[in-house]
C-alpha positions as CSV (number, residue, x, y, z in Angstrom):
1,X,-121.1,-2.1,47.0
2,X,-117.9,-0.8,46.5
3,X,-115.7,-1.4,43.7
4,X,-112.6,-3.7,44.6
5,X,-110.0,-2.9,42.3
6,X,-107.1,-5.8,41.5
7,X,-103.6,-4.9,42.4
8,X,-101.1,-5.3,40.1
9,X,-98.5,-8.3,40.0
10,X,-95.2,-7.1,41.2
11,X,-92.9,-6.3,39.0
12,X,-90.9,-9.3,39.4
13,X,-94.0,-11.4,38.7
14,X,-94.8,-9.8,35.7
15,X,-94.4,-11.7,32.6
16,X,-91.0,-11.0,30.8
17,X,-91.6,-8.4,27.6
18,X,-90.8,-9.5,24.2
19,X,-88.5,-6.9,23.9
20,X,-86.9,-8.4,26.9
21,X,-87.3,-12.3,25.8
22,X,-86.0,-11.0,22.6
23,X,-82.7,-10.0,24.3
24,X,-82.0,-12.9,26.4
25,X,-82.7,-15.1,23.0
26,X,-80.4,-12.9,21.1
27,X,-77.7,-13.0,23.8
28,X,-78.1,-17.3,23.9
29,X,-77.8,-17.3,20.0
30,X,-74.4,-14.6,20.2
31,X,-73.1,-17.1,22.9
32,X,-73.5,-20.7,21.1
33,X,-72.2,-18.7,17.9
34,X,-69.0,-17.6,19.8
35,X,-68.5,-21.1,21.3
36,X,-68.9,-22.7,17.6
37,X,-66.3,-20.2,16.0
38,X,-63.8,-21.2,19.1
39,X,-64.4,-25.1,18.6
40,X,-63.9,-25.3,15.2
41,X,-62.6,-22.8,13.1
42,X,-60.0,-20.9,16.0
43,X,-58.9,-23.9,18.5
44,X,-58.4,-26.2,15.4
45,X,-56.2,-23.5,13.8
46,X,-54.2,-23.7,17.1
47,X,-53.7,-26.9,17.6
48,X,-52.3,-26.8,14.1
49,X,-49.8,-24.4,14.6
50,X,-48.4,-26.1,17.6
51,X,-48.2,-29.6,16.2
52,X,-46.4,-28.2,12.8
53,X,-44.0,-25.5,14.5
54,X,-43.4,-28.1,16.8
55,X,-42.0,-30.3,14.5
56,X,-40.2,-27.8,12.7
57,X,-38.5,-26.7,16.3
58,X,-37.7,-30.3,16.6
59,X,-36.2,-30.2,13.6
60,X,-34.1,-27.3,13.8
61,X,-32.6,-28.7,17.4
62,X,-30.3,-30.9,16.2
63,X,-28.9,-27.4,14.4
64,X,-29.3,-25.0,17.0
65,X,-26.9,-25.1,20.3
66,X,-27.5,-21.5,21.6
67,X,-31.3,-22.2,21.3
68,X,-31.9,-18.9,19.2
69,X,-33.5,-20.5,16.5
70,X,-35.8,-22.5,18.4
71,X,-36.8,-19.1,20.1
72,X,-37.8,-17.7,16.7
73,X,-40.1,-20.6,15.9
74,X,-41.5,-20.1,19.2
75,X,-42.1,-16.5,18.6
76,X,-43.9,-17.3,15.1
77,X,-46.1,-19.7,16.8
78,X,-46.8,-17.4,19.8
79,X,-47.9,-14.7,17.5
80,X,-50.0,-16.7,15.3
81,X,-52.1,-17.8,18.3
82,X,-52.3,-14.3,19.3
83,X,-53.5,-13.0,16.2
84,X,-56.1,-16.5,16.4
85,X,-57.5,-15.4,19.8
86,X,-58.8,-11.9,18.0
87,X,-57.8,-9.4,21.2
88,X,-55.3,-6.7,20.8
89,X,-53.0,-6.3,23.0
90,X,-51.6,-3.2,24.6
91,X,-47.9,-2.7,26.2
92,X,-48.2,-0.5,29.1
93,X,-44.1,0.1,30.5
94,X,-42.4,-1.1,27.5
95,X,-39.9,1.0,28.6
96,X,-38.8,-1.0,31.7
97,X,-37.8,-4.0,29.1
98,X,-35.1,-1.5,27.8
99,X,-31.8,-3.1,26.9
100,X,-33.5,-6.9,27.2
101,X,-30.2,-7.3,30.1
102,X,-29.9,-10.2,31.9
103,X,-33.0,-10.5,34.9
104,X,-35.9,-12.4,36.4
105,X,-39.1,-11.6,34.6
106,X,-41.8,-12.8,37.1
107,X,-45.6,-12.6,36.0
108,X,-49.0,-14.2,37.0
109,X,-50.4,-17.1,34.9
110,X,-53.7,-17.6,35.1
111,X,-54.3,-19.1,31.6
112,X,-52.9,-21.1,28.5
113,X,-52.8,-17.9,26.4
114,X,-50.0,-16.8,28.8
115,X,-47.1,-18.2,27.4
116,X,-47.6,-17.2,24.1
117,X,-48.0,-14.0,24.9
118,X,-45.1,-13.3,26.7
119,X,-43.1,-14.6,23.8
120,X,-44.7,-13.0,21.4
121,X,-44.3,-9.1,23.0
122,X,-40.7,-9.7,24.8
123,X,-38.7,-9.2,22.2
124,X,-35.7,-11.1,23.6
125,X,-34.4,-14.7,23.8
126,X,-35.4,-16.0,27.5
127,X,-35.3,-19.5,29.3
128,X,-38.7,-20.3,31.2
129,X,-38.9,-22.5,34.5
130,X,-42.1,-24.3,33.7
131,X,-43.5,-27.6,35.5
132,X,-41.9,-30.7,34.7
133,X,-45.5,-32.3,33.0
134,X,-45.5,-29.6,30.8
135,X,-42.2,-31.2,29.1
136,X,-44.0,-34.1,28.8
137,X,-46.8,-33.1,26.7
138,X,-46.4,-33.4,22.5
139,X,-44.9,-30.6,20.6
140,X,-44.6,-28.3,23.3
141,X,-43.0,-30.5,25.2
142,X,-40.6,-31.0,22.5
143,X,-39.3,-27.3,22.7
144,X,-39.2,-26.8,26.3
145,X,-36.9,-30.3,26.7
146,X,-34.5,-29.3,23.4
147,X,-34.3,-25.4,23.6
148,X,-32.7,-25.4,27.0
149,X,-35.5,-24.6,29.6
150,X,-36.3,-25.5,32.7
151,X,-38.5,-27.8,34.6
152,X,-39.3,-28.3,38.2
153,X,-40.8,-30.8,40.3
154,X,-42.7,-29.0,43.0
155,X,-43.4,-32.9,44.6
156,X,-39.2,-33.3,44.3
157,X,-37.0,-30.7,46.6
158,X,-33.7,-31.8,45.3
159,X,-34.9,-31.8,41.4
160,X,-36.2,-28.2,42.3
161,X,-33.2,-26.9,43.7
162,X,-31.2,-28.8,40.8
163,X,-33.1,-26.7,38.5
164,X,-33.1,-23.2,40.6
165,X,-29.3,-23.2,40.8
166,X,-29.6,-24.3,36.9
167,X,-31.6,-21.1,35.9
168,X,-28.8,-19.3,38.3
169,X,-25.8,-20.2,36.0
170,X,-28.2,-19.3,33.2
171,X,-28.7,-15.4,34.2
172,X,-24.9,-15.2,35.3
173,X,-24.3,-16.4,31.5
174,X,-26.5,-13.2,30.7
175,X,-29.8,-15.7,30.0
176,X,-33.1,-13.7,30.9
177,X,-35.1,-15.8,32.9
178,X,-39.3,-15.7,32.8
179,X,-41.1,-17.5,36.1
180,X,-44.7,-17.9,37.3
181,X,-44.1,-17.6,41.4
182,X,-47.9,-18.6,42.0
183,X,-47.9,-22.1,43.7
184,X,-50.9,-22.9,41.1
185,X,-53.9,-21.4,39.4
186,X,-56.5,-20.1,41.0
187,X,-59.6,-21.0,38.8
188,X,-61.5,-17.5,39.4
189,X,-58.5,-15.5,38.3
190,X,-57.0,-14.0,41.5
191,X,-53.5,-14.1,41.6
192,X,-52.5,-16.6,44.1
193,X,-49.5,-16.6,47.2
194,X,-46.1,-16.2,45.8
195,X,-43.6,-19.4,46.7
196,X,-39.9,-17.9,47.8
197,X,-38.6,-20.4,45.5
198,X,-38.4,-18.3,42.2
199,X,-36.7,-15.3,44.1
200,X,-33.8,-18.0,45.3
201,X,-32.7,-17.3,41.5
202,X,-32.8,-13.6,41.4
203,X,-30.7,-13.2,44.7
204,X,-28.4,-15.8,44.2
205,X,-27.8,-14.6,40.6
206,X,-27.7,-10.7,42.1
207,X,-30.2,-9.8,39.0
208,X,-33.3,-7.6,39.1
209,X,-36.5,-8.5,39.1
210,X,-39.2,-7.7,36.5
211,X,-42.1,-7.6,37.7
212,X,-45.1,-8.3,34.6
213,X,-48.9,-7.9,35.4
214,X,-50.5,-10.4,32.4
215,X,-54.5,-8.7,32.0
216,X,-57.7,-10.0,30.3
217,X,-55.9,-13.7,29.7
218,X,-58.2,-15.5,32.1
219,X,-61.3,-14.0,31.1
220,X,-60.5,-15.0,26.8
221,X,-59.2,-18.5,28.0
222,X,-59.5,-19.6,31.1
223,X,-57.5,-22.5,32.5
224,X,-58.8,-25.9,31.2
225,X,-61.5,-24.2,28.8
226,X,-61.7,-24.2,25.5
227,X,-63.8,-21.3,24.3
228,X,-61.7,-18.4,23.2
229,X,-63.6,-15.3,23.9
230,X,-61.6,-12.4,22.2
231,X,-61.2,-9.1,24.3
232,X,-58.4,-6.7,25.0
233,X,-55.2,-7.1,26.3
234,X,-53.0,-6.0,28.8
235,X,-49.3,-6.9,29.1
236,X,-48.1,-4.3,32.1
237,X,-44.0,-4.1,32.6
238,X,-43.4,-2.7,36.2
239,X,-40.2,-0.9,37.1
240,X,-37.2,-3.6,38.0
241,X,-36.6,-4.3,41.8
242,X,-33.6,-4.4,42.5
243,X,-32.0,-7.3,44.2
244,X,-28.6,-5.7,45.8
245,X,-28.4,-6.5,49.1
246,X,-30.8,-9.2,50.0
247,X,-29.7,-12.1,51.6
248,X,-31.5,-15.8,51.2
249,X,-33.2,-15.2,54.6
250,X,-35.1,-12.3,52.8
251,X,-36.5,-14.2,49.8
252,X,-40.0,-14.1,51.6
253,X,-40.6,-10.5,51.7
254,X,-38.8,-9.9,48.1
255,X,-41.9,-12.5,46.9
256,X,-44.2,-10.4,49.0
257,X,-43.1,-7.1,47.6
258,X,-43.4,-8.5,44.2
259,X,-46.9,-9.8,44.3
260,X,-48.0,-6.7,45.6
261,X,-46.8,-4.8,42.9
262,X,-48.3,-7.4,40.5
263,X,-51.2,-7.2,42.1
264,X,-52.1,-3.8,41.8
265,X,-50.9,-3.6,38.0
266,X,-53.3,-6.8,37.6
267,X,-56.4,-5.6,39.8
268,X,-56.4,-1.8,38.1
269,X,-57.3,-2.9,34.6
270,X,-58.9,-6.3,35.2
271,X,-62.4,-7.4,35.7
272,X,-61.5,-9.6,38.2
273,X,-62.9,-8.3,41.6
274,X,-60.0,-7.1,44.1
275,X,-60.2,-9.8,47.1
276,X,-57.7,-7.1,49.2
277,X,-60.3,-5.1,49.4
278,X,-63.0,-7.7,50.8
279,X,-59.9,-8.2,53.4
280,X,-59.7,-4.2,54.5
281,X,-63.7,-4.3,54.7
């Protein structure tokens, strides 16, 4: 009689090796230990920061006219948080922000670390067009409504145009102006469609436009999350585009020609897949 001998298990049957059980225990233990550092030793610190600065900046309104005051507290606050979150962050085109003049500074936002880290690596006072609920939340609120920014009211055209030709009179005063031209947040971190909107400001004003690729934000913080998950950062400065001779009717491929730049600056150096190239496939 011959022997029959047993086949092994396939390897995906097999049972997982200590070594291996040990990893994915490890890797658990790493993970609740990161989430516990974020809710309650770096979020706390914070939310700290912005309710005292934003008193302070509240403070300091009823002194400050021009705003440039306020902009320094912001600044403080901006870099505190950065240095909270534990990334570095790396400049790539600091060149392009040379001479700080007067031009629309148009970069994704795909998370809450965003803001504050455009204020605290352009080194220049700015206004920001912003949505109109963020001027009603505490402390931050505060600053937007009494340092002279802008809101907008996507559900209200007039209000919106009110505002656009607002942040027009700004950069012919010589006001920089920073704007997020995505129509919202996507929640996987792609950079969404541009609205024509933003570019109404840059053409009517006859400024450049700066285009500013924000990298690694969405995977430290995403939006609505809470757990910070330190990593490096990008902040990438393209070349300005200039605005001389474009007429209203061209605001849609002046959007299209600035996402694409975006785009690429963003895609090269994030970990976020590329969906253009599912498209070409």
């Amino acid at each position: 009689m011959q022997d029959v001998k047993q086949s092994e298990p396939p390897q995906a049957l097999q049972p997982a090796s200590r070594a291996d059980r040990g990893s994915h225990r490890s890797s658990g233990v790493r993970h609740w230990l990161s989430r516990l550092r974020a809710y309650l030793i770096l979020d706390p610190l914070i939310l700290s920061y912005t309710f005292v600065l934003g008193v302070v900046a509240l403070i300091i309104s009823f002194f400050d006219s021009t705003g440039r005051r306020q902009h320094a507290i912001a600044r403080v606050w901006s870099k505190m948080i950065m240095g909270t979150t534990l990334s570095p962050v790396t400049v790539i085109g600091a060149e392009n922000l040379e001479g700080a003049r007067a031009a629309v500074y148009a970069a994704n936002h795909i998370s809450a670390i965003d803001i504050p880290m455009l204020y605290a690596y352009l080194r220049f006072q700015f206004r920001i067009i912003a949505k109109e609920e963020l001027f009603r939340t505490p402390c931050v609120g505060w600053y937007l409504k009494r340092s002279g920014q802008l809101p907008v009211d996507r559900s209200n055209a007039r209000a919106s145009i009110r505002s656009l030709n607002k942040a027009v009179e700004s950069l012919k005063a010589g006001m920089p102006l920073v704007i997020f031209p995505e129509g919202g947040r996507a929640p996987d971190g792609h950079i969404l469609p541009f609205m024509d909107g933003p570019f109404y400001t840059a053409i009517k004003a006859g400024v450049d436009i700066v285009p500013i690729a924000i990298v690694g934000t969405f995977e430290l913080l995403p939006m609505d999350g809470f757990h910070i998950q330190p990593r490096p950062l990008y902040l990438v400065i393209g070349k300005p585009i200039p605005t001389t001779g474009y007429s209203l009717r061209e605001m849609e491929p002046l959007a299209q020609q600035t996402q694409k730049i975006i785009e690429d600056m963003y895609y090269s150096r994030s970990t976020v897949p590329d969906p253009r190239l599912l498209e070409r496939t």
